[in-house]
C-alpha positions in Angstrom: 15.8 30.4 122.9 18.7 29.6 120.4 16.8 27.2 118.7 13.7 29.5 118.2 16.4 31.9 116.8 17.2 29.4 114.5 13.5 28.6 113.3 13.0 32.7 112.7 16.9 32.8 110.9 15.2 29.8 108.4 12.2 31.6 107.9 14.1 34.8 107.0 16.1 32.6 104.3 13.2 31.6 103.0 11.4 35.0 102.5 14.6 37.1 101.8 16.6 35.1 99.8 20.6 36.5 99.3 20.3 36.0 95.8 24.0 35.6 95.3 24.1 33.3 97.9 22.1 31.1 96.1 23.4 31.5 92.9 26.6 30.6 94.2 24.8 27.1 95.4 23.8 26.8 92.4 27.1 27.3 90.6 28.7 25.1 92.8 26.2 22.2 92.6 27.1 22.5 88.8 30.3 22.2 89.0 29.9 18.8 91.5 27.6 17.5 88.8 30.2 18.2 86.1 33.5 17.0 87.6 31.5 13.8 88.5 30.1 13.3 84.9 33.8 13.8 83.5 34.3 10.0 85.4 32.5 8.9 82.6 34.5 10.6 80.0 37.7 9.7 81.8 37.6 6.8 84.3 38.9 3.2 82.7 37.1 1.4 85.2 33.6 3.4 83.6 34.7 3.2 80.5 35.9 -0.8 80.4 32.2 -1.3 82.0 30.9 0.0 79.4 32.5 -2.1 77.0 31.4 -5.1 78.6 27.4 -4.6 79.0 27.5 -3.4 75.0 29.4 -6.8 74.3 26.8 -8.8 76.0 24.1 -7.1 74.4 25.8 -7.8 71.0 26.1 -11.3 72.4 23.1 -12.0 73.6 21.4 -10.5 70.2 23.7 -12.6 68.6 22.2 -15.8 70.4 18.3 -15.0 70.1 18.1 -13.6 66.7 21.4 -14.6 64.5 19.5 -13.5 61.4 19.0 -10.5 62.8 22.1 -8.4 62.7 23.5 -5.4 64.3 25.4 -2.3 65.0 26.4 -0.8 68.6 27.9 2.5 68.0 28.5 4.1 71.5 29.8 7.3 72.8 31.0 9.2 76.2 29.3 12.9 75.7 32.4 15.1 74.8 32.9 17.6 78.1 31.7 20.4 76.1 28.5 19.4 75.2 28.3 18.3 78.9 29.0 21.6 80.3 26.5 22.7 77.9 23.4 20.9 78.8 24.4 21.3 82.5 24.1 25.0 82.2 20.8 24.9 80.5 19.6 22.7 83.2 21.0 24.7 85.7 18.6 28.2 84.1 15.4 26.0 85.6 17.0 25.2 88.6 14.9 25.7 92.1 16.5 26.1 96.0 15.2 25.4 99.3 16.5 25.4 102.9 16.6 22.5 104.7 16.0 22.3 108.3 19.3 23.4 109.0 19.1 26.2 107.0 21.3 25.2 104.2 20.8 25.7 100.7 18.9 22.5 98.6 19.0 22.6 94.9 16.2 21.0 93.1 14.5 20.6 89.5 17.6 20.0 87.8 16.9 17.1 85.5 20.2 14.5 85.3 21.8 13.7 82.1 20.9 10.6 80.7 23.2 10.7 77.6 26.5 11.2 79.1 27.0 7.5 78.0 24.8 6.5 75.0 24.2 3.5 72.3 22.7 3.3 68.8 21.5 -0.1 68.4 21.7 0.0 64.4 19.6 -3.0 62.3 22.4 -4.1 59.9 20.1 -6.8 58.4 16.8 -6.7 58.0 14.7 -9.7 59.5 12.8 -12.2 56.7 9.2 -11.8 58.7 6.4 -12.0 56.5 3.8 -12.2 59.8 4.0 -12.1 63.3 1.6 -13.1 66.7 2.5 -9.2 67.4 -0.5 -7.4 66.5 1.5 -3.8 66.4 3.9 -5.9 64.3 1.5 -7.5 61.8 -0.7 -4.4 61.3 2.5 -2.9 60.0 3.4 -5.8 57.7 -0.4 -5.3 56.0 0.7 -2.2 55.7 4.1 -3.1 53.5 1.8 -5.6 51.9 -0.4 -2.6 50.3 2.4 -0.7 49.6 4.3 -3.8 47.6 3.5 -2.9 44.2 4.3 0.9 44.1 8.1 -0.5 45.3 8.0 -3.4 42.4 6.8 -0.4 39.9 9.2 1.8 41.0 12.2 -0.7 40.7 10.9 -2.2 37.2 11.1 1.6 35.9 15.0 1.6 37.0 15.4 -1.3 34.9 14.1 1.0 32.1 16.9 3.8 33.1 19.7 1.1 33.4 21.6 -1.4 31.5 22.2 -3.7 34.3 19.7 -2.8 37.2 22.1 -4.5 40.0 25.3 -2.1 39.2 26.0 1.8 40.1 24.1 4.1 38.2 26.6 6.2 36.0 26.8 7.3 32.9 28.3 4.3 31.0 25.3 2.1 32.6 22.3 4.4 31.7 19.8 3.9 28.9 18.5 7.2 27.4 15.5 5.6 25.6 13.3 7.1 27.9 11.0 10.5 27.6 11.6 12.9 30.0 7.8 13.3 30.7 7.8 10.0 31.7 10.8 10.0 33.8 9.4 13.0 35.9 6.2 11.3 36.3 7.5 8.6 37.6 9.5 11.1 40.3 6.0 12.7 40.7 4.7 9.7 41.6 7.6 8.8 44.4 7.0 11.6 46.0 3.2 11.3 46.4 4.2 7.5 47.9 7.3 9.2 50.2 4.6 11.6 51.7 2.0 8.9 52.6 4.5 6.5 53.9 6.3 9.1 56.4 5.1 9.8 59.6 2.5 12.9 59.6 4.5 14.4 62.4 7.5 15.0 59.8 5.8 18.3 58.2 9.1 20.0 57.2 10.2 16.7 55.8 6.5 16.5 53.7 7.4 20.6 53.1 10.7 19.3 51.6 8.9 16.4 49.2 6.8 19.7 48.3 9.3 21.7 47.0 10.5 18.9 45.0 7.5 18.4 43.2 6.8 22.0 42.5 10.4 21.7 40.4 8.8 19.0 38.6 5.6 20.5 37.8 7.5 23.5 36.5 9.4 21.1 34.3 6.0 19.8 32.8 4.9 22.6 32.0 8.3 23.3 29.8 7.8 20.0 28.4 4.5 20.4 27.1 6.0 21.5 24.1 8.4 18.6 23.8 6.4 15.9 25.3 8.6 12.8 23.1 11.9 14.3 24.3 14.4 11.9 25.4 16.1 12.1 28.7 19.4 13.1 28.9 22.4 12.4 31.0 21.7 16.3 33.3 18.2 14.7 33.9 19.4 11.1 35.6 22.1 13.6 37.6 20.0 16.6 38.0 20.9 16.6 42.2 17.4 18.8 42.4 15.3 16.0 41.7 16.5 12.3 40.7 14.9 9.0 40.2 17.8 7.2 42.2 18.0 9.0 44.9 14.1 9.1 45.3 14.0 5.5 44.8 16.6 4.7 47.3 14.8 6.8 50.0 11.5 5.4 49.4 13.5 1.8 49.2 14.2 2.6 53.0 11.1 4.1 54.3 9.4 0.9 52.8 11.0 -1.1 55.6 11.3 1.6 58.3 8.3 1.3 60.3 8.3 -2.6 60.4 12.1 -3.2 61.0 12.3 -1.3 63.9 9.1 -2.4 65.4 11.1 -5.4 65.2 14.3 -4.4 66.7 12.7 -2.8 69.7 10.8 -5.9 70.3 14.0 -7.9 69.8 16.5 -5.4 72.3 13.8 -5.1 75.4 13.6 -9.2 75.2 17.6 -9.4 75.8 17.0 -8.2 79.3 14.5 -10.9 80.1 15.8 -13.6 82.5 19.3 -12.6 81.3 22.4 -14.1 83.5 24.9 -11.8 81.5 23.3 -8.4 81.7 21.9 -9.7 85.2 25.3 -10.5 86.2 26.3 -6.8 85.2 23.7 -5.0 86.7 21.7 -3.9 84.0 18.2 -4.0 83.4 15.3 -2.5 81.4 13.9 0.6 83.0 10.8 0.6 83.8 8.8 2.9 81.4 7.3 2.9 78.2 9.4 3.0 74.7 10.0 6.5 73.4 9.1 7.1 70.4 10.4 10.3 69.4 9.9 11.7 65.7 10.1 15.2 64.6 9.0 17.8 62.1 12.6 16.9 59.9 11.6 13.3 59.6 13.8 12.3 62.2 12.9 8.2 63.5 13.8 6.4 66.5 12.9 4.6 69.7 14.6 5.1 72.8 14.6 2.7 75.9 16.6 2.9 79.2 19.1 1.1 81.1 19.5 1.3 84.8 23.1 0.5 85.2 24.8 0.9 88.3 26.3 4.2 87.2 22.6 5.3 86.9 20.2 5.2 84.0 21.4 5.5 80.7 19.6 5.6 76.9 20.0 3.4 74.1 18.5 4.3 70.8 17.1 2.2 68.1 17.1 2.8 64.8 17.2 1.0 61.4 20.5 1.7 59.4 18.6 4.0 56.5 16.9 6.0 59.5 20.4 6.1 61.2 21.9 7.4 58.1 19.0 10.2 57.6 19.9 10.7 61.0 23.4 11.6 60.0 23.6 13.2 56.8 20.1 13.3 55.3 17.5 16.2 55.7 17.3 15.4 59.8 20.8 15.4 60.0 21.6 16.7 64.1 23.9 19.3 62.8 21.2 21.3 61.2 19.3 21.5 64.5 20.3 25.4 66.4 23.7 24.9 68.1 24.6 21.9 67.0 27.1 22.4 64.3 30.8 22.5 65.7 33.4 25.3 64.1 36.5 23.6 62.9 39.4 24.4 65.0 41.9 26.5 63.3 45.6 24.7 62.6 48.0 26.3 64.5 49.7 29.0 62.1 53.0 28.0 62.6 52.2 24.6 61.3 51.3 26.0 57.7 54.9 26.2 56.5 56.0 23.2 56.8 52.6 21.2 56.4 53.5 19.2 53.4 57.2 18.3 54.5 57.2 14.2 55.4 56.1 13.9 58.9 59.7 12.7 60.7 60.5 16.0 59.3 57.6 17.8 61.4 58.2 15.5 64.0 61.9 17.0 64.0 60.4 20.5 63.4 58.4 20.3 66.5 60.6 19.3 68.7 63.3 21.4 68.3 61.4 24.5 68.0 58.5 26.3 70.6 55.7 26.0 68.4 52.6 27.7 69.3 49.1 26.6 69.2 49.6 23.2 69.4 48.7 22.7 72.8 46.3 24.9 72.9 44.2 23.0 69.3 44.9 19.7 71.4 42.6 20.8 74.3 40.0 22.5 72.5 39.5 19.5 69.9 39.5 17.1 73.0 37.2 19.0 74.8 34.4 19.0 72.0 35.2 15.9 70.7 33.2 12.6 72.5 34.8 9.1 73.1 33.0 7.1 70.3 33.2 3.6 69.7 31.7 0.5 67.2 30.5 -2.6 68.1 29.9 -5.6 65.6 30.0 -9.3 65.2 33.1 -10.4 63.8 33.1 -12.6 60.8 35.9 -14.3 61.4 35.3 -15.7 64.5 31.8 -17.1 65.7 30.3 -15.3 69.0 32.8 -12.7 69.0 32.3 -8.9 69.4 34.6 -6.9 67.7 34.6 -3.0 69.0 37.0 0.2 67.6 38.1 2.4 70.0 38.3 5.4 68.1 41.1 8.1 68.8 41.4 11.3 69.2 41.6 12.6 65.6 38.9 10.1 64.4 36.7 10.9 67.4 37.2 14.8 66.0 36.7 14.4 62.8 33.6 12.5 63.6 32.0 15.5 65.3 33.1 18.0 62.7 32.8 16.1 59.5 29.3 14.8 60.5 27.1 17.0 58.3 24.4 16.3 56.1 25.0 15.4 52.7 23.6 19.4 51.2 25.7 21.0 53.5 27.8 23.7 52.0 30.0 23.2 54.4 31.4 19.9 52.8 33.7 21.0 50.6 35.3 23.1 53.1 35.7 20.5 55.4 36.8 18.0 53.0 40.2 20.4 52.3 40.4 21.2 56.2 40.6 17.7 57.0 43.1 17.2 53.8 45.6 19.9 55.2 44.9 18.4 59.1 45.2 15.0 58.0 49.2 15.1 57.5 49.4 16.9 61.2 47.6 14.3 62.9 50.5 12.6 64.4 51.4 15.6 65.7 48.2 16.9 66.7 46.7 13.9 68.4 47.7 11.7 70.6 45.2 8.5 71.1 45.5 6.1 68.2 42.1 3.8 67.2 42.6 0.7 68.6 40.0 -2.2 68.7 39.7 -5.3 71.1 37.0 -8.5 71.0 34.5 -10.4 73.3 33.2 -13.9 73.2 30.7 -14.8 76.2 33.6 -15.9 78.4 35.6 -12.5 78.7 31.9 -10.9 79.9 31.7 -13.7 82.1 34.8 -13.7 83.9 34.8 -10.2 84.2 31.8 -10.1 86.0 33.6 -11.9 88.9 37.1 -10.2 88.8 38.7 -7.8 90.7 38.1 -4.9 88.2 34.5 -5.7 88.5 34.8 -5.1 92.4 36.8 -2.2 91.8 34.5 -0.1 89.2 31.3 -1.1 91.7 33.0 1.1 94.4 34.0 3.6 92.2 30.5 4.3 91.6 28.7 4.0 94.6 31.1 7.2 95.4 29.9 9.1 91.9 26.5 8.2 92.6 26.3 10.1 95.8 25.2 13.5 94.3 25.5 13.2 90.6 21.5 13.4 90.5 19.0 15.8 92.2 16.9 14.2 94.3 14.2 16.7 94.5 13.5 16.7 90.9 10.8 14.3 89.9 10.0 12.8 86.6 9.9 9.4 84.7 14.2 10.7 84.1 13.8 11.4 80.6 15.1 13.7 78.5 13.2 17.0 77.6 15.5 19.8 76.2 14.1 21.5 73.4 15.8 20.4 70.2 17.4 17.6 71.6 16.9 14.0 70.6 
């Protein structure tokens, strides 16, 4: 009889639901999946892991393809972005009763980017064919676009003195008309628009607007068609035959370079003692290829580590850049863009006094706000490091651990290059930069890896230590009722 009771008490959960019961569940299994993703953000053991499978990968790149160079910028997701993809998450999430008539929550999609790597081409690879057929379809393709980038680069010799320095104003040549210095920008733009992907519409929309400033310039000019150009023309920021030329310069190589870098990276993990030795492997799914309406590139593949699975994204270093601070710069995306934290007021006095002076200041005297800018720049600022090959040492990984001011300034300074916001930001950071010392705490620092250090710290202690701190955050840290191929699907994310 009790257990029939039972049966009829789990049917009633399940057709009268206490709402705040379950939202409750919910909350809770938020905050579980939050105070275990801060291990990541916080735990040495996770972090010093970390450090070691992106040194084998810059190792074992190293090895196979030592023409081919590269960048391994990484990062631990600051804990408010965390919090803030968890609550998204949490908007779609689903509950069930088990058997025993507690409360299952399900559909909510884990984080894969709580740790994340760019893997940044640094120097392009000297292929000129290649057994790949995806590969060689796409060097025919630079191969028909060859001459538009050797016409475009002979007409900067016609702009220049000398072609291989900056241009500026004691370098330029003014000998050219202006109609002919706008067609030629014309005619960039026409090759920008048929080299991009079609997907990148506002990007295309962008290239548009461009050229409607130059046909509006035409048709001033037809009544000065010999006119020379002048100094506002080669720095007009609106439309300029440098910075076209550099951009197309960049998508020329795009498509083939990282082609070439994604079929570099996946080969690492093939019969691979280091990364083998660390637990990591390829997942097992298809490359991503995202690209959006901005002109926004990459590929993403995915690690299963024994933290869980984790994304690494490819990118060449001019789609990285565009990435940054170009037109599909992140920041411009809804949401994305960080306020600057305000400098604590009673700071501003004293702000350009010499710093043992502050120091003083500080200490003898209750000075409010600082605490308080310390915790809310920590808490939106990610752990970000750099990887690279060292130049003075063969083999060897050199990586920055960024502190806590770089690692905020970072996030907030990260704009793209038309921003408004620049100039703002550049005299915030000039009145912060004085206060750092007394604002943050964490220094930079950096450290190195040859092949040894990996492999010695795959059999130490440490080693031992980090596996079992894991198998404890892996416990709950996904849902297991949620089922897709674990990729990442948030509108306007990357």
């Amino acid at each position: 009889m009790n257990e029939f009771k039972e049966h009829i008490q789990r049917l009633a959960h399940r057709a009268l639901p206490n709402t705040s019961q379950e939202q409750e569940a919910i909350r809770n299994y938020g905050d579980t999946q939050l105070r275990k993703y801060g291990e990541f953000h916080e735990n040495q053991y996770i972090r010093d892991y970390f450090n070691h499978v992106v040194a084998a990968i810059m190792i074992s790149q190293y090895e196979n393809y030592e023409q081919s160079g590269i960048n391994i910028p990484y990062r631990y997701k600051a804990h408010k972005s965390t919090r803030d993809k968890i609550n998204k998450r949490l908007k779609k999430a689903t509950i069930h009763y088990n058997e025993n008539g507690e409360i299952v929550v399900d559909n909510v999609e884990p984080l894969l980017d709580i740790f994340a790597m760019e893997v940044v081409s640094r120097r392009r690879p000297t292929i000129t064919t290649s057994s790949n057929p995806e590969i060689q379809a796409l060097l025919e393709e630079q191969k028909q676009n060859q001459a538009y980038l050797e016409r475009f680069q002979a007409f900067k010799r016609k702009l220049l003195i000398n072609d291989l320095k900056p241009s500026k104003p004691s370098n330029y040549r003014y000998d050219c008309s202006q109609w002919e210095y706008y067609r030629m920008c014309a005619e960039i733009l026409e090759r920008l628009k048929i080299i991009v992907h079609p997907d990148a519409t506002e990007l295309i929309e962008y290239y548009d607007d461009k050229f409607k400033t130059i046909q509006e310039r035409f048709a001033f000019l037809k009544s000065y068609p010999n006119e020379n150009i002048t100094i506002e023309d080669l720095e007009d920021p609106k439309v300029n035959f440098f910075s076209l030329l550099s951009e197309y310069e960049g998508k020329f190589y795009n498509k083939t370079e990282l082609a070439i870098l994604t079929e570099q990276i996946t080969s690492l993990f093939e019969d691979n003692p280091l990364l083998e030795g660390l637990g990591v492997k390829l997942a097992d799914i298809p490359v991503e290829k995202k690209r959006n309406p901005r002109g926004y590139e990459s590929n993403f593949v995915y690690l299963d580590t024994p933290v869980g699975r984790v994304e690494c994204q490819l990118q060449t270093e001019d789609q990285y850049r565009f990435a940054n601070y170009g037109f599909a710069a992140h920041t411009k995306m809804n949401g994305k863009k960080l306020t600057p934290i305000e400098i604590p007021e009673a700071l501003k006095p004293i702000i350009n006094q010499k710093i043992q002076e502050v120091k003083e200041f500080v200490r003898t005297h209750n000075v409010p706000g600082i605490d308080e800018f310390k915790n809310e720049t920590r808490d939106m600022s990610p752990n970000s490091y750099l990887s690279r090959m060292d130049d003075n040492e063969r083999g060897r990984v050199m990586t920055i651990e960024f502190g806590d001011y770089s690692n905020y300034k970072k996030v907030i300074s990260q704009v793209s290059d038309d921003d408004t916001i620049k100039r703002f930001l550049y005299n915030y950071f000039a009145r912060l930069y004085p206060n750092r010392e007394i604002l943050f705490e964490k220094e930079d620092r950096s450290f190195g890896f040859i092949r040894t250090d990996v492999e010695e710290y795959i059999g130490s202690e440490e080693f031992k230590r980090f596996k079992e701190i894991v198998a404890n955050i892996n416990k709950d840290i996904t849902s297991n009722n949620f089922h897709s191929n674990d990729k990442n699907h948030d509108n306007n994310e990357r």
